[in-house]
Every structure is written in C-alpha cells, then in structure tokens.
Steps between C-alpha positions, in 0.01 A plus 500: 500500500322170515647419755378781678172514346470123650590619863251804463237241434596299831512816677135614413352141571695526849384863555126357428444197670801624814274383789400115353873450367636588832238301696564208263846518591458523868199178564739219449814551618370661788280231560808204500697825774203454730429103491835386416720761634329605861210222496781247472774539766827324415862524362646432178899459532533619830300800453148625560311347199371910453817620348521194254186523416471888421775518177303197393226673490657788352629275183147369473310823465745607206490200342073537484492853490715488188304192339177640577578866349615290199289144400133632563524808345699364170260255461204759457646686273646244280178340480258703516555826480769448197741741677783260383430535177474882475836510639642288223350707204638848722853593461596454809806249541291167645841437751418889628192319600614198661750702680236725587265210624812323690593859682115588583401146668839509650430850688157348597645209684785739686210706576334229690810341672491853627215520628616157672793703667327775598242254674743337639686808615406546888583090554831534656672224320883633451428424158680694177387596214747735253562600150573111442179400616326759289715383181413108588087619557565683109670171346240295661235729363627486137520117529142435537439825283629329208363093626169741482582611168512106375237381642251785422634429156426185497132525663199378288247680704445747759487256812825359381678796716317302858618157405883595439491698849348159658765259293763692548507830748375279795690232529794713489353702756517233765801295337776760405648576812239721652349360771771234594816395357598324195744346690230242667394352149565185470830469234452550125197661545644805725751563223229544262323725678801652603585609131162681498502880448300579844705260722867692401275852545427394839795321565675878400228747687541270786897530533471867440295509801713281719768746394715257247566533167244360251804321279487475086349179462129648559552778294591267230200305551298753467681671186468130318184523565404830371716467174296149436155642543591829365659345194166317495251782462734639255491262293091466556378814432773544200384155323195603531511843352706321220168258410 
C-alpha cells in the first residue's frame, strides 16, 4: 500500500501540472533534434548523424526526466515542508517509500523519452525501438531515480537540487554517448565515461534501434548502479529514522 499510495501521489502531481511537465520534457531535447540533428548535416559511423543522434536523445530525456521528478521535489519536502519526517513517524514501511519514489521518477522519465519517440515518429529513420528499449528507458529511469534519492538526501538547502543538475546531469548530457561517441575520447578517460550509467543506456537504446542486441554488460552497469545508490538511500533515510 505505500507503495501505491507513493505512485498515487506522482500520479496527481502529473495529472496537475500535465501541460508544464510535458513541455519541460519536450524544450531540450527537441532543441539539440533541430540544431544538432537537422541544423547540423553529417554522419556518424557511416550513417546519417539523425539516427545516432535520436536514441541519444532518447537516453537523455529519461535520464532528466527521472532526476528531475526525483531531486527537486525531495528536497522540498525534506526540508521544508518536513514530509520526510512524517513518513518516518507513519507506519508505512520507509523501503515502500523509496520503492515508491524510485518507480514514480522512473515512469516520469519513460514518459518523456516518449514523448521523444513520438516527436520523433514521422522522421523516417529505420530506427527500432521494442520492449528492450522500453525495459533499458525503465532501468535508466530508476538509476537516476535513486542518484536523485542521494543527492536530495544529502541537500542542505533548496537550491542544492540546481547545482547537482549543473555538476552532474550536464556534463553527462554531452559526454555519455549522446551526441557523439565514446569511442573518440581520448584513452583512459573514454573508459571512464564509458562505465557511466547514461553512456551503456545509450549505448543499449541505440543497438536496439540499429536492430542488434543490447548485450549483458549494460544491463549490469546499470543494475550496479541501482543496487549502490539504492542501498544508499536505504541506509539514509533508515539511519536517520534510527537518530
């Protein structure tokens, strides 16, 4: 039931504020399909640069539609209005919560990698995109779902949310294998940024779309990733309700 109760909550705020969420979702990556994508006319690997670029793209909105549903909003209510710690003195299980949280912001960022797809819909590209890419856009999601969870955590004040999204969303926007390829990086440095969770989600959505298999090693990427952070916030918000 918390878990539910959780996902009701999401629902209602997406209900309410439908129009700005899917706006918000739309500005950017739409705005990197126009300049980059059709402004910019080139290849990548042999190929028009368009149907690299596009899963890219895809990868990026779930990775900040998922953050976003997740850091900004945590933040508020940890801090100031206290939500936090009315769910710790309620009896509902605190990982119903988290799990709640990490589902909820994970929807949000499918939804707006959607929205990318459906934008992206009368480009004829040849691209693919299956139940595998949907399953890759939902791991994705609940990675930066639960990096969201940490951080918001973690936050001192209110404007905390802005700086994390500037230190860390953006330069894995432009870095993790979204607009070109890791495989350009100069050595030791592309195999860091290779091991980041956005590079194997586009590295995955894109091979789904060129109609190959995404392989394991991204998937256990991501899964590292999520039982870290997850493990993480666990921890957190148990400590805490232990103090």
């Amino acid at each position: 039931m918390g878990i539910i109760t959780v996902l009701w909550e999401k629902w209602v705020e997406f209900r309410r504020d439908f129009y700005k969420i899917t706006v918000a979702a739309m500005i950017s990556p739409l705005m990197y399909l126009i300049i980059f994508g059709m402004g910019i006319q080139t290849t990548s690997h042999g190929e028009p640069y368009l149907k690299f670029l596009i899963p890219g793209i895809v990868a990026m909105a779930t990775m900040t539609g998922s953050f976003g549903a997740i850091a900004q909003s945590m933040s508020v209510q940890r801090l100031y209005e206290k939500a936090l710690d009315q769910i710790m003195v309620s009896p509902t299980p605190l990982w119903q919560f988290i799990l709640g949280q990490v589902i909820g912001g994970s929807l949000r960022g499918m939804y707006a990698g959607g929205v990318i797809l459906l934008l992206t819909l009368p480009i004829r590209t040849s691209l693919v995109f299956n139940g595998w890419s949907v399953l890759i856009m939902f791991l994705n999601g609940t990675v930066f779902s639960t990096i969201a969870l940490v951080l918001s955590f973690l936050a001192k004040s209110y404007t905390d949310a802005p700086r994390y999204t500037s230190y860390i969303i953006m330069p894995m926007s432009f870095l993790c294998n979204t607009f070109f390829s890791t495989d350009q990086m100069p050595a030791g440095f592309r195999q860091v940024i290779a091991l980041l969770p956005l590079s194997q989600s586009s590295a995955m959505i894109r091979a789904v779309a060129y109609g190959e298999p995404p392989g394991a090693f991204g998937f256990i990427v991501l899964a590292v990733y999520l039982v870290v952070f997850g493990t993480i916030s666990v921890v957190f918000i148990y400590k805490k309700k232990n103090l």
